[in-house]
C-alpha positions as CSV (number, residue, x, y, z in Angstrom):
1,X,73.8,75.2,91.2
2,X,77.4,74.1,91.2
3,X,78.4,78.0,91.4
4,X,76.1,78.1,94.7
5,X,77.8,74.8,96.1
6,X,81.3,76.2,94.9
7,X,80.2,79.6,97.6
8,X,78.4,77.2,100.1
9,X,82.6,75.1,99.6
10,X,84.5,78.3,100.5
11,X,82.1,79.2,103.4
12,X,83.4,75.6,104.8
13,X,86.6,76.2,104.6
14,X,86.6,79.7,105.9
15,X,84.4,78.5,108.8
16,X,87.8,76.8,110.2
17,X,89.8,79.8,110.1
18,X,87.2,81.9,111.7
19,X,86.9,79.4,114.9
20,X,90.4,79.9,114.9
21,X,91.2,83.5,115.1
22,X,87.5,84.3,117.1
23,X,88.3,86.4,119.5
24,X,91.6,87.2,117.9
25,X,93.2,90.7,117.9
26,X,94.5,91.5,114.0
27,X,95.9,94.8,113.9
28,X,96.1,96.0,110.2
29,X,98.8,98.6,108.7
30,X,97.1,100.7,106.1
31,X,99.4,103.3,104.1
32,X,101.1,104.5,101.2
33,X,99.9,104.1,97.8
34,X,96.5,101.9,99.0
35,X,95.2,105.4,100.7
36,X,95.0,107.0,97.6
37,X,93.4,104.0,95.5
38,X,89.6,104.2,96.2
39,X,88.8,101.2,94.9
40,X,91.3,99.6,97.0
41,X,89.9,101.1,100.1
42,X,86.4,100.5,99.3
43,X,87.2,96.5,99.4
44,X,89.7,96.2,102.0
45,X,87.5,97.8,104.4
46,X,84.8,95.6,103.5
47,X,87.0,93.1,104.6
48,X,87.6,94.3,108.0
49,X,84.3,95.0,108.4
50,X,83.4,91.4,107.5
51,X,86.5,90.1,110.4
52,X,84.7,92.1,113.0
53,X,81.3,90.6,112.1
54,X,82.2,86.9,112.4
55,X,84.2,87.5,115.6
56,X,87.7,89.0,115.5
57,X,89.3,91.9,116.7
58,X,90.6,94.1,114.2
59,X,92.4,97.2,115.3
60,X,93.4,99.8,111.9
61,X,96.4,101.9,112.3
62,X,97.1,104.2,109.2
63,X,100.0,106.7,107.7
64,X,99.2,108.7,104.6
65,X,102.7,109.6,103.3
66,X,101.9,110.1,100.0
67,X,98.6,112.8,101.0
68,X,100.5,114.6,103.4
69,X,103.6,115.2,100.8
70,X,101.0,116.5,98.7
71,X,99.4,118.4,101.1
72,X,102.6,120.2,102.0
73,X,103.6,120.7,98.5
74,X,100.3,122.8,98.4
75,X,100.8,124.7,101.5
76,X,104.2,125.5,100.0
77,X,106.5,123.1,102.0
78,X,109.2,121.4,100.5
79,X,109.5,117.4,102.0
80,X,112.4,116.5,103.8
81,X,113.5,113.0,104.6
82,X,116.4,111.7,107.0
83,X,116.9,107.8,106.2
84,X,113.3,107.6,105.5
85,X,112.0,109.6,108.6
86,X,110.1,113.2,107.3
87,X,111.5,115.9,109.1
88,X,108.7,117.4,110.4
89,X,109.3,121.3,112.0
90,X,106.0,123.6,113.1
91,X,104.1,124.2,110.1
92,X,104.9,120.4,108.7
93,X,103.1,119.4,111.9
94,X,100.3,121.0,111.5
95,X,99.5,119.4,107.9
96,X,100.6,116.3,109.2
97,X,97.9,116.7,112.0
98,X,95.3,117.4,109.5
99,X,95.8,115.1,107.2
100,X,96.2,112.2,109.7
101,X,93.5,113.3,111.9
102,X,91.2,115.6,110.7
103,X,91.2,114.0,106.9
104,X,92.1,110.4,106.4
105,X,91.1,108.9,110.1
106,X,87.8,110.8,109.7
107,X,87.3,109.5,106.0
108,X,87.8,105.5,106.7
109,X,85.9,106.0,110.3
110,X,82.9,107.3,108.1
111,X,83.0,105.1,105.0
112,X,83.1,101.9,107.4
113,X,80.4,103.6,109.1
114,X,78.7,103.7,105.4
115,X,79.2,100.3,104.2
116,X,77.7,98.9,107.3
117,X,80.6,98.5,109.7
118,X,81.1,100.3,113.3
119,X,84.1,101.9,113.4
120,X,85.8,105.1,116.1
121,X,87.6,107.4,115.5
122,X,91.0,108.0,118.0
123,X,92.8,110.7,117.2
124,X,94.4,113.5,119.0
125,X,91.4,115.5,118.0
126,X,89.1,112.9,119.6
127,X,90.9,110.0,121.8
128,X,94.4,109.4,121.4
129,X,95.7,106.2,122.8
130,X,99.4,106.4,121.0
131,X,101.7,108.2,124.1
132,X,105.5,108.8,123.2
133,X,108.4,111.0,123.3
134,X,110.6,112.5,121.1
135,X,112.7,110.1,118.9
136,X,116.1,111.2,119.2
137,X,118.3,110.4,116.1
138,X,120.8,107.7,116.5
139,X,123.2,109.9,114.1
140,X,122.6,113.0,115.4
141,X,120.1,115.0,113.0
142,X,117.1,116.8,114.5
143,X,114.0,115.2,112.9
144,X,112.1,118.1,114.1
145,X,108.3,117.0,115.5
146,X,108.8,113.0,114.8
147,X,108.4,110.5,117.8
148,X,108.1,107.4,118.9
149,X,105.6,105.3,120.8
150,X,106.2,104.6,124.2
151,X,102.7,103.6,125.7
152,X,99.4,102.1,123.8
153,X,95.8,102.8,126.2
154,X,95.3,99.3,126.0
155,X,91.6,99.9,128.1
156,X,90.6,102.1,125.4
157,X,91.0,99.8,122.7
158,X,89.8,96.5,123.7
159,X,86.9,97.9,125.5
160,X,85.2,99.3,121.8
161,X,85.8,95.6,120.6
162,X,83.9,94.2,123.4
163,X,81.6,96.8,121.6
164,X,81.4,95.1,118.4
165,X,83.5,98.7,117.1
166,X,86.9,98.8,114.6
167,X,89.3,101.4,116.4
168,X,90.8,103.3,113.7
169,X,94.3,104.6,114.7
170,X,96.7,107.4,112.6
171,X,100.3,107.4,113.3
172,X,100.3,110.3,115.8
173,X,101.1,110.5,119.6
174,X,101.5,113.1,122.5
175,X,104.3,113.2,125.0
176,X,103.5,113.8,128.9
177,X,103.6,117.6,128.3
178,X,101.1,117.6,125.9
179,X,102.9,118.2,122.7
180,X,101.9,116.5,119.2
181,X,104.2,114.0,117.6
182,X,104.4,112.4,114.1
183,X,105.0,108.8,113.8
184,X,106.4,106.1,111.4
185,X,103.1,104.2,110.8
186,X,104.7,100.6,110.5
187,X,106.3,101.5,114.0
188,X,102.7,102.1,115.3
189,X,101.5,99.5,114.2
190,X,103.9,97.5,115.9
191,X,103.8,99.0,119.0
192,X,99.4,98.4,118.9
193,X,100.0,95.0,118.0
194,X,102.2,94.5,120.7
195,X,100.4,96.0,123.0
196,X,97.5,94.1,122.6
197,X,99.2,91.1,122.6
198,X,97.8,90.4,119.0
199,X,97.9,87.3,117.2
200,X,98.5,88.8,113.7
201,X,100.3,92.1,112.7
202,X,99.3,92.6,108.3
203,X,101.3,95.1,107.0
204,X,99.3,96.3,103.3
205,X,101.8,96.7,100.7
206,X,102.2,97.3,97.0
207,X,104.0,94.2,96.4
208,X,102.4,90.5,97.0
209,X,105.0,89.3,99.8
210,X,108.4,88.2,100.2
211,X,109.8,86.5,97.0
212,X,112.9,84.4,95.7
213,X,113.0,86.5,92.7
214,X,111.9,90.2,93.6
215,X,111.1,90.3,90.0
216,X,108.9,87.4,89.3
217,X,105.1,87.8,91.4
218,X,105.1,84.0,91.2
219,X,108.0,83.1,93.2
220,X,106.2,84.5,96.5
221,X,107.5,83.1,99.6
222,X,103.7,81.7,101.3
223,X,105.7,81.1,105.0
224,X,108.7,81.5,106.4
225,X,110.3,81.3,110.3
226,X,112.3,84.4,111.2
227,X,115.4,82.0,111.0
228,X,114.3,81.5,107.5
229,X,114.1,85.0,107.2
230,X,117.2,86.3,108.1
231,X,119.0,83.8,106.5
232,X,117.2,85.1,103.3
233,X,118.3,88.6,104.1
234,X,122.0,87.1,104.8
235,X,122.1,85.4,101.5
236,X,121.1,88.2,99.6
237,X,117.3,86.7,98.5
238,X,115.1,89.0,100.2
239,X,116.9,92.4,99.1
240,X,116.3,96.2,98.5
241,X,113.4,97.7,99.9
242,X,111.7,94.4,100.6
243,X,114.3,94.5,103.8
244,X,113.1,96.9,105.6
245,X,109.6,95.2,105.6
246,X,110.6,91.8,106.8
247,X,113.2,93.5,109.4
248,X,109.8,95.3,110.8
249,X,108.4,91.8,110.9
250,X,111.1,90.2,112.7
251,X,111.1,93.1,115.4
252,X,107.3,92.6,116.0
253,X,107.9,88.6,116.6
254,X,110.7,89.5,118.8
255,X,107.9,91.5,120.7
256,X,105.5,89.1,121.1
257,X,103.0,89.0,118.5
258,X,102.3,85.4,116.9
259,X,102.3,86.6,112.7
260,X,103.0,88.9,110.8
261,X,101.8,89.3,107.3
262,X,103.0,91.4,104.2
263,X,100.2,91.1,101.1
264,X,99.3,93.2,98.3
265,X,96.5,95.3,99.5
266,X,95.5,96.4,95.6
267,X,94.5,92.5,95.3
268,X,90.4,92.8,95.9
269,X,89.4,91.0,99.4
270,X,93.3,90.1,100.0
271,X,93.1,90.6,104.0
272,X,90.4,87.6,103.7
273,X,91.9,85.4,101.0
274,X,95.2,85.8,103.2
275,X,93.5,85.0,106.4
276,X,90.3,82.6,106.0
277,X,92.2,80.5,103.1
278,X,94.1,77.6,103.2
279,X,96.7,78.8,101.0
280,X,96.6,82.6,101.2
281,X,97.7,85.4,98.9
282,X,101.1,86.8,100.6
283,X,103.9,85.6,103.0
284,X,103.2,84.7,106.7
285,X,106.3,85.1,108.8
286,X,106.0,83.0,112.0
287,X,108.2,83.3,115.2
C-alpha cells in the first residue's frame, strides 16, 4: 500500500507541471550516441509519447551523426569535418538523405506508432517543413551540400498537434530551387523551436547538464540565467565541449524561446523527471 500511495504522491506533483506546460510546445533534440542505444530510445520515446497524451506539444527534430559516418564508411566514403560541420559533396548527400530520411525518421515515426503513440513523419521524402539555403563558411571553405534553415512551415506543424500527432523532424532542408541540404541538428532544432514560439527547447546529451566540475556528475548546475551562464563560460567553469552546448542555449533564448534544457538522455524517463519534477535531472537555462 505505501508503494501505491508513493505512485498516487508523484502523480500529485506531476499534475502541477502538467497544468503548467498544457498546451505547451516542447521541441526535443534527439542525436548522437542516444540514436544508437535502443534501450535509450525505447524509454525516451515513451516519454514523449506520454507529454503528448496529457496535453503538450512535443515537436522531435533528430541528427544521426554517428549512423551516417557509418553508413558512409560502408559505401566507401571517408568523413570530413570543418569546425565540426561534415562536408557533405554528391554522394555524401545521398547517405545523408537516407539515413536521415528514409532510415532513422522512418524508424522512431514507426516505433512511437508501436508503443501506442501517433507520430508523422516529415521528411523530404514525405513533407518537409525545414526551408534554407546554402550555409556559406564564414572562413571561406566549401562545406559542400550543408545548409542552414531559413523558414519553419509553421501551419504544418501545429496543425498535426491539434491532431493529437508527434511531428518527427530530421535535420534536412530544400532551398527555393529544390535542391536537398544537410543540416546541423541542434541548429534545427533551434530554428523549430523558434519558430513555434516554444516554451522549452531539450537538447539530449550524453552528459547530465552543465556542471562546476566537468568531472564530478554531482556538481550539476539544476538552473542558471544566461547571465549566469556566460559568466560561467567567462570564468572558465563551464569549459570544453560543454561550451558549445550552452552557447546553442543562449542563442535560442536570444530568439525567443522561454527554456532550454541539456539532460542525459541515457537516464531512463529523463525528459519527464526533468520536466514534471520539482527538482529535475539536468540544467534549465532561463532567459
Amino acid at each position: 500500500m505505501n508503494q501505491a500511495i508513493a505512485k498516487a504522491d508523484t502523480l500529485i506533483e506531476a499534475m502541477g507541471w502538467i497544468r503548467r506546460f498544457r498546451g505547451k510546445t516542447t521541441v526535443i533534440k534527439l542525436g548522437g550516441s542516444l540514436l544508437e542505444d535502443q534501450t535509450a530510445m525505447h524509454h525516451l520515446l515513451l516519454d514523449v509519447i506520454f507529454m503528448e497524451t496529457v496535453g503538450l506539444r512535443p515537436v522531435v527534430v533528430h541528427g544521426g551523426g554517428k549512423a551516417i559516418t557509418k553508413a558512409m564508411a560502408d559505401a566507401g566514403i571517408t568523413a570530413q569535418f570543418i569546425r565540426g560541420r561534415r562536408v557533405t559533396d554528391e554522394a555524401s548527400l545521398k547517405v545523408v538523405e537516407q539515413v536521415l530520411a528514409g532510415e532513422l525518421n522512418v524508424e522512431l515515426t514507426e516505433t512511437m506508432e508501436r508503443l501506442g503513440g501517433r507520430a508523422m513523419n516529415l521528411s523530404p521524402r514525405t513533407t518537409c517543413v525545414l526551408h534554407g539555403k546554402k550555409m556559406l563558411d564564414p572562413d571561406g571553405d566549401d562545406l559542400g551540400f550543408v545548409g542552414e534553415v531559413t523558414s519553419v512551415d509553421r501551419d504544418v506543424i501545429e496543425s498535426l498537434a491539434y491532431t493529437d500527432q508527434v511531428p518527427v523532424i530530421p535535420s534536412l532542408c530544400y532551398d527555393d530551387e529544390g535542391q536537398l541540404y544537410n543540416v546541423n541538428a541542434d541548429t534545427a532544432a533551434m530554428a523549430v523551436a523558434q519558430s513555434l514560439g516554444a516554451d522549452k527547447l531539450v537538447f539530449l546529451s550524453d552528459v547530465n547538464g552543465v556542471r562546476k566540475d566537468e568531472s564530478d556528475p554531482n556538481s550539476i548546475i539544476p538552473a542558471m540565467s544566461a547571465e549566469t551562464a556566460r559568466e560561467l563560460i567567462a570564468s572558465g567553469v563551464i569549459r570544453g565541449g560543454m561550451i558549445p552546448k550552452v552557447e546553442a542555449c543562449l542563442q535560442t533564448l536570444d530568439r525567443g524561446v522561454q527554456k532550454v534544457h541539456i539532460i542525459d538522455g541515457r537516464l531512463r524517463h529523463s525528459l519527464l523527471l526533468e520536466i514534471f519534477t520539482t527538482d529535475g535531472v539536468g540544467t534549465e537555462i532561463h532567459a
